[in-house]
C-alpha positions in Angstrom: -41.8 168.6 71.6 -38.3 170.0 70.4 -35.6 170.3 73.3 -35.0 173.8 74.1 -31.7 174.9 74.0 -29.4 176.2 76.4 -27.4 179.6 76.0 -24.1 177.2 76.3 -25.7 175.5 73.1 -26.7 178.5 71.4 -23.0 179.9 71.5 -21.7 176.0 70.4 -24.1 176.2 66.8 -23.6 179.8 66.1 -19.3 178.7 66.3 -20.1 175.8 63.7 -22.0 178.2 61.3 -19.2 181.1 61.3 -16.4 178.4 61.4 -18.5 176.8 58.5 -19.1 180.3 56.7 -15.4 181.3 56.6 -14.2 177.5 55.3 -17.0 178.5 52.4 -15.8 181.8 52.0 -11.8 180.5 51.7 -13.0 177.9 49.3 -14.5 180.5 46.8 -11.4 182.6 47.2 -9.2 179.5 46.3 -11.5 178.7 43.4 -11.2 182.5 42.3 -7.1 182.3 42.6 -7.3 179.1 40.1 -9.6 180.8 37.6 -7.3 184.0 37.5 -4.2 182.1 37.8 -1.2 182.3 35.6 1.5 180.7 34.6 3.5 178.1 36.3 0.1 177.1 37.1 -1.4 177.3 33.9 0.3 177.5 30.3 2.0 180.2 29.2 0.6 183.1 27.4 1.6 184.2 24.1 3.2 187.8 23.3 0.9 190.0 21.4 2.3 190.5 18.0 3.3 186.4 17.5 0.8 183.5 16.4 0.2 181.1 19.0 1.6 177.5 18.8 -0.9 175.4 17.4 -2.2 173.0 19.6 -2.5 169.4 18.8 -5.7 167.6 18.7 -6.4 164.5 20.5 -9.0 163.2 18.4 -9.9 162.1 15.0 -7.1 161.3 12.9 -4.2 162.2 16.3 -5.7 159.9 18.6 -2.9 158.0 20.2 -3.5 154.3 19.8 -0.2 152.3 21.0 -1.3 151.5 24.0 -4.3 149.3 22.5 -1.1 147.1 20.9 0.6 146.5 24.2 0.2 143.0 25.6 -2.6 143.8 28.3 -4.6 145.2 25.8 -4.1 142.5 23.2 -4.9 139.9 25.9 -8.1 141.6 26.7 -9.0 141.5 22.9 -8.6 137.9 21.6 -10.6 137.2 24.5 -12.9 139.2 23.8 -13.3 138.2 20.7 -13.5 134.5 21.6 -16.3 135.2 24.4 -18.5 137.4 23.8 -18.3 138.7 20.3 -18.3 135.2 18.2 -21.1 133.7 20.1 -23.4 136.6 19.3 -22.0 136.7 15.1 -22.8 133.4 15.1 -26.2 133.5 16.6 -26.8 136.4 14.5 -25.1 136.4 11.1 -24.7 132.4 10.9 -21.5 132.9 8.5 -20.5 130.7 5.8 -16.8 130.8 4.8 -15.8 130.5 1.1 -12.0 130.2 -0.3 -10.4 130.3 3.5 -8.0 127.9 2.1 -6.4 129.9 -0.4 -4.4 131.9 2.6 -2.6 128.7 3.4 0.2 129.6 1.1 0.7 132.9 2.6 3.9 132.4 5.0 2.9 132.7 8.9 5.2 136.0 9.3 4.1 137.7 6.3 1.8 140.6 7.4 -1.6 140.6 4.9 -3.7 143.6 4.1 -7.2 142.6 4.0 -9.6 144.2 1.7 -13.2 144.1 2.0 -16.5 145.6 0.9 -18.7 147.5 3.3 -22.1 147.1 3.7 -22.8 147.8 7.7 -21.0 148.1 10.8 -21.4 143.9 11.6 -18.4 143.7 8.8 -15.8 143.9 11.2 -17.0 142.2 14.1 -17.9 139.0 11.3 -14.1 139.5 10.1 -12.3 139.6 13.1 -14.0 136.3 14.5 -13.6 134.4 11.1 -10.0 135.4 9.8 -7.5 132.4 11.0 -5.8 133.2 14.6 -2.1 134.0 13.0 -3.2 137.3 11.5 -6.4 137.8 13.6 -3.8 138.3 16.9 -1.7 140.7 15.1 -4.5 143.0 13.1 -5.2 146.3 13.0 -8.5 147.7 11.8 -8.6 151.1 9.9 -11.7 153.0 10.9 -13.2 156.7 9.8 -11.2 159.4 11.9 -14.4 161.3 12.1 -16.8 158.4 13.1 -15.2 156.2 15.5 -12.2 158.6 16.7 -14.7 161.7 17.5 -14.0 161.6 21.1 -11.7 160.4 23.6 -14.1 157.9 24.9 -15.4 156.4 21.1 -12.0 156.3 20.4 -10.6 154.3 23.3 -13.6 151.8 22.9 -12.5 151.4 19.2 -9.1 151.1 20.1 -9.7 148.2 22.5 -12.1 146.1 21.1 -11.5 145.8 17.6 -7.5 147.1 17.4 -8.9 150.2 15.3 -6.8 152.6 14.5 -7.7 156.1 12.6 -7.9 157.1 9.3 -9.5 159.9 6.8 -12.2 158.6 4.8 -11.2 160.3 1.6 -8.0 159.8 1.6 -4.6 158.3 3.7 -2.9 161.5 4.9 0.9 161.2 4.6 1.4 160.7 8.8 -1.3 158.1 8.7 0.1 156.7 5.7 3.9 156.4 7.6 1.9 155.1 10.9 0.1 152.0 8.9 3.3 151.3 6.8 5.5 151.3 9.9 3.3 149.1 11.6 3.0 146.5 8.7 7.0 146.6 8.8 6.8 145.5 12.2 4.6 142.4 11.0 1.5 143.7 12.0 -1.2 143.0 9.7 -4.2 145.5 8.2 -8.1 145.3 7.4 -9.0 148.5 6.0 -12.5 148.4 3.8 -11.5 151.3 0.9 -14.9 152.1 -0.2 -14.5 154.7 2.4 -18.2 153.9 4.8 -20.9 151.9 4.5 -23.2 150.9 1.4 -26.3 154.0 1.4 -27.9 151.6 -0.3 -26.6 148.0 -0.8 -24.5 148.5 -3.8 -21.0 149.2 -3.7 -19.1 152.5 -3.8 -15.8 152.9 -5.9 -12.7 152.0 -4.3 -10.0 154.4 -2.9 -6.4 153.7 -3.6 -4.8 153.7 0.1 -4.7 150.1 0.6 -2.6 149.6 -3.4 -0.3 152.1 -2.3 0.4 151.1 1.1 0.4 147.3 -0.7 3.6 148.8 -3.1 5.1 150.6 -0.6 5.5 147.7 2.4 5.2 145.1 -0.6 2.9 143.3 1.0 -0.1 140.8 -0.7 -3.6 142.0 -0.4 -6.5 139.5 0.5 -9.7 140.4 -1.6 -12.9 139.4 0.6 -16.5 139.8 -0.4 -19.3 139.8 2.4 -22.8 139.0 1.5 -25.8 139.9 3.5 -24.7 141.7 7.0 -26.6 144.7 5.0 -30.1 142.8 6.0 -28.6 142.5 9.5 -27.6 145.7 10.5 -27.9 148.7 7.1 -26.6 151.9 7.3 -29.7 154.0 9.5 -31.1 151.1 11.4 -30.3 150.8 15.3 -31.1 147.4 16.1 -30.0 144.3 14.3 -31.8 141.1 13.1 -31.1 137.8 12.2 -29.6 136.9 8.5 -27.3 134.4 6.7 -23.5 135.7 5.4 -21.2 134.4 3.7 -17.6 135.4 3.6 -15.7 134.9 0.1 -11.9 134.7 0.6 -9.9 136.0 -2.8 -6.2 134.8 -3.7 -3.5 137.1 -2.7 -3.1 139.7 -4.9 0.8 140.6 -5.2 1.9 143.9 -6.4 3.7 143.8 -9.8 7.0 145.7 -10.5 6.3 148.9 -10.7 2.6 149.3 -11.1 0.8 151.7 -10.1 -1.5 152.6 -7.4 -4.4 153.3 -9.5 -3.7 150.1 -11.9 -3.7 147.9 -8.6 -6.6 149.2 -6.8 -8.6 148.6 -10.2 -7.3 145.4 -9.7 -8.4 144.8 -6.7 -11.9 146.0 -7.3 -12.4 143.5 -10.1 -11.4 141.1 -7.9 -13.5 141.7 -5.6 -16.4 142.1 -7.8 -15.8 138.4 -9.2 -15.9 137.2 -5.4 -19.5 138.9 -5.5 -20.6 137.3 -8.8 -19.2 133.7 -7.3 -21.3 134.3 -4.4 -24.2 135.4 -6.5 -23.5 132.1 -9.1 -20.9 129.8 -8.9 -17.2 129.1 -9.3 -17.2 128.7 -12.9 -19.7 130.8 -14.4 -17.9 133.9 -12.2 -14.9 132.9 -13.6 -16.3 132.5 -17.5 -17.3 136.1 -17.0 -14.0 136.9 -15.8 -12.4 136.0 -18.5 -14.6 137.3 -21.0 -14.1 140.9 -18.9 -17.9 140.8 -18.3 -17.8 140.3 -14.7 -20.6 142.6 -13.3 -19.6 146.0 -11.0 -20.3 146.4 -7.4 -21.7 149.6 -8.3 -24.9 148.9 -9.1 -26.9 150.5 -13.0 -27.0 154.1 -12.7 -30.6 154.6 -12.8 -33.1 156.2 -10.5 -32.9 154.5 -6.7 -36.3 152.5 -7.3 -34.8 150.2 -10.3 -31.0 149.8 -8.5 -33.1 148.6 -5.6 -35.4 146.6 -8.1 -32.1 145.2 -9.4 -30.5 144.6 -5.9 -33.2 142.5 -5.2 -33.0 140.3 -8.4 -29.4 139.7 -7.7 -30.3 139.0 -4.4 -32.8 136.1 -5.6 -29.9 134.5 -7.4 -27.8 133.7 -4.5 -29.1 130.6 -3.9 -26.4 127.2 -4.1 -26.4 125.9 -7.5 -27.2 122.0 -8.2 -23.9 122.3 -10.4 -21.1 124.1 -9.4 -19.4 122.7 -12.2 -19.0 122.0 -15.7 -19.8 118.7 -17.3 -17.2 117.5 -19.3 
């Protein structure tokens, strides 16, 4: 049976409850003083009659980023990239490397801007794990403001893991523009992929001219690369990922000639890397045959109905096989 209680302990709980009751009422007052407070203790208000400041966002395209370039956060990168992230690309893309040799020529402090095509979100992961360590310790990653930069938490993640750093996808904004060209002036280096997202449907999309102009303005030499088959790995609408062969097809630096354009370069570019893509698909000389006869086929795909570009998808798909001749008798 429950102890009955004494008028001395009666008294002793009804104290706690009012002592308790007034510390509840004092809170709420406190609580009502911060939501009607004013300024010091919140921002100022504005006069009526004059537009208010606008206020800066700290998302999308104006998340802050420099802190992901600071040694501790570096540090924290290359090892991650080491342990965990290329055990699991290489359990599940198994990557071949094709032309990695042709960036021997490129000095060690020359910052590179690497240019590739976009088929699914593996891309960067499979880049960052198979570029050489010079430029992969000093890379930045250009990623959709909208996407990856959407919120403060997405945006740190990117930041961190990959070195990503924001960007429109239509176009390079003028601030982002300065931001990218001041970092490759510092000797950082840049992987952007200017088709602007990922492949709907396994062909390519045009490319955008941001990289050739930030190539002529920073004169720095763009590295074409072609990656085949993280689309059967991870496509654009599926959640979880599957086991597939890539290859990764390295391009010669591309330098920008005196006084071309930004347009004449990025078409440039996107020849080259359609050649990479018809080497992959072929060989070596037959890519380069076409080439030369300005026959190379476009990443773009026929434009016919979405049954016969995936129709011919697959029969270009069929052909990347490795040839018994890669090449020519003479």
């Amino acid at each position: 049976m429950p102890k009955k209680l004494s008028a001395r302990d009666i008294r002793r709980r009804t104290k706690q409850i009012r002592y308790a009751i007034d510390g509840t009422r004092r809170r709420i007052v406190n609580l009502k003083f911060i939501r009607t407070a004013q300024f010091p203790y919140r921002s100022p208000s504005t006069p009526k009659g004059i537009d208010p400041l606008p206020t800066q966002a700290k998302t999308g395209s104006s998340f802050k980023t420099g802190w992901a370039r600071k040694t501790p956060a570096l540090t924290f990168r290359m090892i991650f990239s080491e342990f965990p992230m290329r055990p699991i690309i290489q359990f599940l893309a198994k990557p071949s490397m094709i032309g990695i040799d042709g960036l021997a020529d490129i000095p060690s402090y020359q910052p590179v801007i690497f240019v590739a095509n976009h088929h699914s979100h593996i891309d960067t992961p499979l880049l960052l794990t198979s570029l050489p360590i010079r430029w992969r310790k000093k890379l930045v990653v250009g990623a959709a403001a909208d996407y990856f930069f959407s919120t403060r938490v997405t945006g740190a993640l990117s930041a961190l893991f990959i070195g990503a750093i924001p960007i429109e996808r239509k176009k390079i904004t003028r601030k982002s523009s300065d931001d990218i060209a001041e970092l490759i002036d510092k000797g950082w280096s840049f992987m952007v992929f200017p088709e602007g997202g990922r492949s709907p449907d396994g062909w390519g999309q045009p490319f955008r001219g941001g990289a050739a102009y930030l190539s002529i303005r920073c004169n720095a030499p763009i590295v074409p690369i072609h990656v085949t088959g993280t689309g059967a790995i991870l496509r654009k609408g599926r959640n979880l990922p599957k086991r597939s062969k890539t290859t990764i097809n390295f391009g010669r630096p591309i330098w920008p000639d005196d006084e071309e354009s930004s347009r004449s370069l990025a078409k440039r570019i996107e020849i080259s890397v359609a050649q990479l893509a018809d080497e992959t698909s072929t060989n070596w000389w037959e890519a380069r045959k076409r080439l030369y006869e300005e026959e190379t086929p476009t990443l773009h795909g026929p434009k016919v109905s979405s049954w016969r570009r995936a129709w011919e998808l697959s029969e270009r798909k069929g052909k990347q096989q490795s040839p018994t001749r890669k090449w020519p008798s003479i």
